[in-house]
LOTORMAR-580613 format. One line per field, with one value per residue (C-alpha): residue number from 1; x, y, z; residue in one letter. Coordinates in steps of 0.5 Angstrom, whole numbers. Each point is the difference from the previous one (the first is absolute). Example, Ala and Ser with C-alpha at 12.3 -4.5 7.8 and 13.67 -1.06 7.14 Angstrom:
# residues 2
seq = 1_2
east = 25_2
north = -9_7
up = 16_-2
type = A_S
This chain:
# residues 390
seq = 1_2_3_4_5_6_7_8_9_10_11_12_13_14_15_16_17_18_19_20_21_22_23_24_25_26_27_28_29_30_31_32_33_34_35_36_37_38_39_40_41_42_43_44_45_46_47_48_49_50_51_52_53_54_55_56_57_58_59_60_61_62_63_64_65_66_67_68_69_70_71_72_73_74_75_76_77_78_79_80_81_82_83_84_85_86_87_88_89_90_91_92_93_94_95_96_97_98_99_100_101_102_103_104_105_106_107_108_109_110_111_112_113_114_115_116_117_118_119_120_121_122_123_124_125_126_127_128_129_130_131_132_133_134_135_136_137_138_139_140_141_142_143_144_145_146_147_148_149_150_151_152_153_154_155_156_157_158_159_160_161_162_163_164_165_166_167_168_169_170_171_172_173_174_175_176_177_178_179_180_181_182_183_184_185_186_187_188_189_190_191_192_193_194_195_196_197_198_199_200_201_202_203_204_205_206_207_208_209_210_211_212_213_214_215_216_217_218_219_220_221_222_223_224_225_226_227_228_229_230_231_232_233_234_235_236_237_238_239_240_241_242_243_244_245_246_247_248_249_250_251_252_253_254_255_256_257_258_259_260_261_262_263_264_265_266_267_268_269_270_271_272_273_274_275_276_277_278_279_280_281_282_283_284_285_286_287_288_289_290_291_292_293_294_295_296_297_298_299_300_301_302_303_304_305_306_307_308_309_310_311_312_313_314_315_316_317_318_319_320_321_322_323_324_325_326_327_328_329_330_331_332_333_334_335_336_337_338_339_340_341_342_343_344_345_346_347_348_349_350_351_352_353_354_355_356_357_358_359_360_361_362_363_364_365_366_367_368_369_370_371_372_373_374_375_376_377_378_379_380_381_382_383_384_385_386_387_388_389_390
east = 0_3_0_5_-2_0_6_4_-4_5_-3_-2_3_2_5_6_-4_-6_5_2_-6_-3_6_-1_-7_2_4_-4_-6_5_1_-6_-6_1_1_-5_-6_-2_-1_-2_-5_-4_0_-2_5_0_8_-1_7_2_-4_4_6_-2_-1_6_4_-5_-4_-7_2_3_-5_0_4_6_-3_-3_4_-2_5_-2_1_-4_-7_4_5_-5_-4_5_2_-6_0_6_-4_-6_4_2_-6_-6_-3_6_0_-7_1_5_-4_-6_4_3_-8_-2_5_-1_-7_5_6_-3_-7_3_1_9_-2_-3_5_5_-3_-3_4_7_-3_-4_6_5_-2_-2_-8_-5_-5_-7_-5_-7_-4_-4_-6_-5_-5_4_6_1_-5_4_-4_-5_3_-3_4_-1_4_-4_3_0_3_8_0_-4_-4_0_-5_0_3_6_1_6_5_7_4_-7_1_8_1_2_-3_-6_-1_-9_-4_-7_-6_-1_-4_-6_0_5_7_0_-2_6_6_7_2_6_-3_6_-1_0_-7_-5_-6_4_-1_2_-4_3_5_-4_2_4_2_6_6_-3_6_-3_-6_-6_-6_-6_1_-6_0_-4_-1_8_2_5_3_-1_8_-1_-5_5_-2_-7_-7_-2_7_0_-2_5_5_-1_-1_8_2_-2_2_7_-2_-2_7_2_-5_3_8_-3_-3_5_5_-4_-1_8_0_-5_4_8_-4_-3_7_4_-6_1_8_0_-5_0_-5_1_7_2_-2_-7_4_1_-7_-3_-6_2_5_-5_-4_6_1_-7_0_8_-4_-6_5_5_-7_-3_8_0_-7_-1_8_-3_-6_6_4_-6_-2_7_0_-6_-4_-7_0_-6_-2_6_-1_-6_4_5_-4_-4_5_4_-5_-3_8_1_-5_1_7_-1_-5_4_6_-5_-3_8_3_-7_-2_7_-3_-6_4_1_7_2_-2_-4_-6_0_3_-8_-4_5_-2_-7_-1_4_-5_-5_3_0_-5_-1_2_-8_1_7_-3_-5_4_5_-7_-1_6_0_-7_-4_2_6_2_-2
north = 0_7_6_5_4_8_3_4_7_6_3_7_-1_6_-3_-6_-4_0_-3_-5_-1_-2_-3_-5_-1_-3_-4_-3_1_-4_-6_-1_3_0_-7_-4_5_-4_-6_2_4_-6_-4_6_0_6_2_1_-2_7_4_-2_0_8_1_-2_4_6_1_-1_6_5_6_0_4_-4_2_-6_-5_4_1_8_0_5_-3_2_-5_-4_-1_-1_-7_-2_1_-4_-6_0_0_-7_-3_4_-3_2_7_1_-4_5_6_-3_-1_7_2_-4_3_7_1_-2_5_5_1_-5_3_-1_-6_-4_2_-3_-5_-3_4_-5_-6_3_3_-5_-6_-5_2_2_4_1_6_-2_6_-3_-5_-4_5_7_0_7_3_-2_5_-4_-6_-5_-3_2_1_1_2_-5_4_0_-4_0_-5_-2_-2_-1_-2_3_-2_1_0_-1_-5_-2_-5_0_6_1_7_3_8_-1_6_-1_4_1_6_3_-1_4_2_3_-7_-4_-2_-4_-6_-4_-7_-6_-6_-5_4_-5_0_2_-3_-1_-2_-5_5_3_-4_6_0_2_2_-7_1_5_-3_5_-3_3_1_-2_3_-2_2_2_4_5_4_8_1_-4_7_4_7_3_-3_2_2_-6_1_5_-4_-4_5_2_-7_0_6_-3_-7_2_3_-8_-2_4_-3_-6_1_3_-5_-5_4_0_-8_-1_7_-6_-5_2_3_-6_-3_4_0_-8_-2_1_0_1_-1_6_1_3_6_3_0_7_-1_-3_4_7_-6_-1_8_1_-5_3_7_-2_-3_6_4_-5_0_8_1_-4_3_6_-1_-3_5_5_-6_1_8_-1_3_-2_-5_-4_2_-1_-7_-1_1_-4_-6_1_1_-5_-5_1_1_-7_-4_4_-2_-8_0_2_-5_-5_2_2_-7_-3_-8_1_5_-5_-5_-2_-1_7_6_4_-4_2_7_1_-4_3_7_0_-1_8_3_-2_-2_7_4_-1_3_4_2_3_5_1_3_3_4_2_3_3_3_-1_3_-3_4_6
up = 0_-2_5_-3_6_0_-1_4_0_1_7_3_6_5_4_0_4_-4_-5_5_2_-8_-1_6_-3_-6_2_4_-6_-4_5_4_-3_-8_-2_4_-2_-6_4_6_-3_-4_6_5_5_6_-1_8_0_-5_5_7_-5_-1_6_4_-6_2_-7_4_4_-5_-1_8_6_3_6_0_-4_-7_-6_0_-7_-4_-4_-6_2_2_-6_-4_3_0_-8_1_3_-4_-5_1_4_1_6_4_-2_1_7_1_-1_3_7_0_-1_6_5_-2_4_7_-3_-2_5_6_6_3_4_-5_-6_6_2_-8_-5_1_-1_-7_-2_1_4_-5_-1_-5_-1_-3_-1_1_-3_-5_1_-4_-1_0_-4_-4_5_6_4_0_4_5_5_6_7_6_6_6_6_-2_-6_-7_-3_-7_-6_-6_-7_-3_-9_-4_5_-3_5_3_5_0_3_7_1_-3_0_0_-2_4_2_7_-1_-5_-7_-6_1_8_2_-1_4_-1_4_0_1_1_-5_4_4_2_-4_-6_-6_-8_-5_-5_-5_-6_-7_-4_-7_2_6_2_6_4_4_0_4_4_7_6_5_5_7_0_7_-2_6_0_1_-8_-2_-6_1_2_0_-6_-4_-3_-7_-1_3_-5_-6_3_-1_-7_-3_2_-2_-7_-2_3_-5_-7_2_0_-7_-3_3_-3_-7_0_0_-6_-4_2_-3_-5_-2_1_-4_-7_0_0_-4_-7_-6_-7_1_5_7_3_2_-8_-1_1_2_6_3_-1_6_3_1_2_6_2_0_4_5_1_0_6_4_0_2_5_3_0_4_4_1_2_5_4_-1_4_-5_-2_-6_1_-7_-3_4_-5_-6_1_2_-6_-5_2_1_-7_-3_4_-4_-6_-1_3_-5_-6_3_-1_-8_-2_3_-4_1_5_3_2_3_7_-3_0_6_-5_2_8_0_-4_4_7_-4_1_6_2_-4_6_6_5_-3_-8_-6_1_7_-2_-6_6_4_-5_-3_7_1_-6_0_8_6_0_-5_3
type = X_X_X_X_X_X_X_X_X_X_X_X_X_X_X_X_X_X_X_X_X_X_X_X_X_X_X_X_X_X_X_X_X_X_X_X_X_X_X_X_X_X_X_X_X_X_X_X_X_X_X_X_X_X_X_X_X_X_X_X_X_X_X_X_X_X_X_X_X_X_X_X_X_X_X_X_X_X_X_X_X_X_X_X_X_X_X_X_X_X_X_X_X_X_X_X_X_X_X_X_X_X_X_X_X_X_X_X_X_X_X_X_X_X_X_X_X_X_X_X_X_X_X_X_X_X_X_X_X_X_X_X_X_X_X_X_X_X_X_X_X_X_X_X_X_X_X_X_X_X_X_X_X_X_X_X_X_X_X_X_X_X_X_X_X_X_X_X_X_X_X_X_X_X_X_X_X_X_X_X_X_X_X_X_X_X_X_X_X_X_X_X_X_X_X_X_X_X_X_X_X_X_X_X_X_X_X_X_X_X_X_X_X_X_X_X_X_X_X_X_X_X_X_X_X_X_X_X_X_X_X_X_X_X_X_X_X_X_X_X_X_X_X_X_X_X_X_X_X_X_X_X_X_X_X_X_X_X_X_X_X_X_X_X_X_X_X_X_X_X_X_X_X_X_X_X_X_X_X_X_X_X_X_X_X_X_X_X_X_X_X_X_X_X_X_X_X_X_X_X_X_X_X_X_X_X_X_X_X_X_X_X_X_X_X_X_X_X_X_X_X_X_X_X_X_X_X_X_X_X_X_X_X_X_X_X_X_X_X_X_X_X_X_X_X_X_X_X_X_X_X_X_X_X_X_X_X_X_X_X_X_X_X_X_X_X_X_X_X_X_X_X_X_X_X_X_X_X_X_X_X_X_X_X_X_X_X_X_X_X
């Protein structure tokens, strides 16, 4: 099976050790993740082995304080391992993103004390997280959510059904958004519920056609007691804990994509310098190169992008918009660019021999997960013409 693998893209990188740092990565890429990823994706295998790997090197930690056990490299740094990691296998690359999404509620709205006593084992202790926002019945309008925590003296009492969590059932932690008030937005709050709490619960791991790897299963809670020293934040400032933590998941989001459209462009090219028709390679004829062309374009569009939200997000600086499109563009480039891999390799291209294949069927999949491509023009057009705007 051939997987030429992405080549080594010439990084925007703002200090040495950031160079070490991508360095290290694609060492690490090149020894553990990229030449099982093939197979251990037909068969379905969970990498848990990668992500404690991760961990002890400290890539599950990279964007947070050293405080506690973070790398304290910047979301620009951090976005680009990511695409470094997507780009030799998906599922640990949106792994990674997802666990950096469920520590963010704890190192951002936590309080000293739980950061203290929580944050080392997140960041660098082995563990894996998961965000529960989601459920059955409210996916885009996430405002809406049933899963209710009732208080119950010092604890909280959960109920209720969570769908289409990514590491459902094999996380160690879960940051879950639950109603403990009325209905809308204000009646939300966070909780950081163990993975092994009694009466939790995971439903047998959805059958996807593609990052067939990465478990994404329905999580049952019922009747789960969760101490009030485990509240993130307010009563009631859940939801926009939550709208925090994706406006930084979508960048999360946009590197996986163009780490996985810089995968198909590698193996498309390799593709068309070795294989010949009409007695000269594939690479002559011009109407492939102009596709070529069109597919590098839209990555680079898609790499700068989603940097420069980036680097608005490190200034401190607001970039939720810019947030949106570069999950949007990134995310359609993304499938763009598998799908053409797939037409330019032709017959090839089709078959499970040669990676084109699962990049596509990976691809889909970012243009829906953390909000869809539609909820991005969404929030894009309020920005640009709503209250937002003004």
């Amino acid at each position: 099976m051939t997987d030429h693998g992405p080549q080594p893209v010439e990084r925007q990188l703002p200090t040495e050790e950031a160079r070490d740092l991508i360095a290290l990565v694609r060492e690490l890429v090149q020894r553990e993740i990229r030449p099982r990823a093939a197979e251990e994706e037909d068969a379905g295998h969970f990498p848990r082995e990668v992500f404690r790997l991760l961990s002890r090197s400290g890539l599950l930690a990279l964007p947070y304080a050293e405080e506690f056990g973070g790398g304290a490299q910047p979301y620009e740094v951090y976005l680009q391992v990511l695409e470094e990691l997507a780009g030799a296998r998906l599922t640990v690359g949106l792994g990674v993103s997802v666990h950096t999404l469920a520590c963010h509620a704890l190192a951002g709205y936590g309080t000293k004390e739980q950061q203290a006593e929580h944050l080392p084992a997140m960041l660098g202790g082995g563990l894996l997280g998961a965000y529960c926002l989601s459920e059955p019945s409210s996916g885009s309008d996430a405002a809406s959510l049933r899963t209710r925590a009732t208080r119950d003296g010092d604890t909280w009492i959960l109920e209720g059904t969570k769908a289409w969590i990514t590491h459902g059932g094999v996380a160690d932690f879960y940051t879950v958004l639950a109603r403990t008030g009325g209905e809308g937005a204000h009646g939300i709050t966070a909780f950081l519920v163990p993975g092994d709490a009694p009466g939790l619960t995971a439903a047998a791991p959805e059958r996807k056609m593609g990052m067939k790897g990465s478990p994404t299963a329905q999580l049952h809670f019922d009747g789960v007691r969760v101490p009030d020293a485990r509240r993130i934040g307010d009563e009631g400032q859940g939801f926009a804990i939550a709208l925090s933590a994706l406006d930084s998941g979508r960048l999360g989001i946009a590197a996986c994509a163009i780490g996985v459209a810089q995968a198909a462009l590698d193996e498309a090219l390799a593709f068309v310098e070795e294989r010949r028709q009409f007695g000269r390679p594939l690479a002559d004829f011009q109407g492939l190169r102009f596709l070529l062309a069109d597919m590098a374009t839209q990555i680079e569009a898609g790499r700068a992008l989603y940097l420069a939200a980036a680097r608005l997000r490190d200034q401190g600086l607001p970039f939720s918009k810019q947030a949106a499109m570069a999950k949007l563009f990134c995310t359609d480039a993304g499938m763009q660019v598998t799908t053409d891999a797939v037409q330019l390799m032709g017959g090839y291209g089709y078959t499970a021999d040669f990676p084109a294949e699962r990049y596509m069927r990976e691809a889909k999949v970012l243009q829906i997960v953390e909000g869809t491509n539609q909820i991005q023009r969404m929030v894009v057009a309020r920005h640009l013409a709503g209250p937002e705007s003004r």
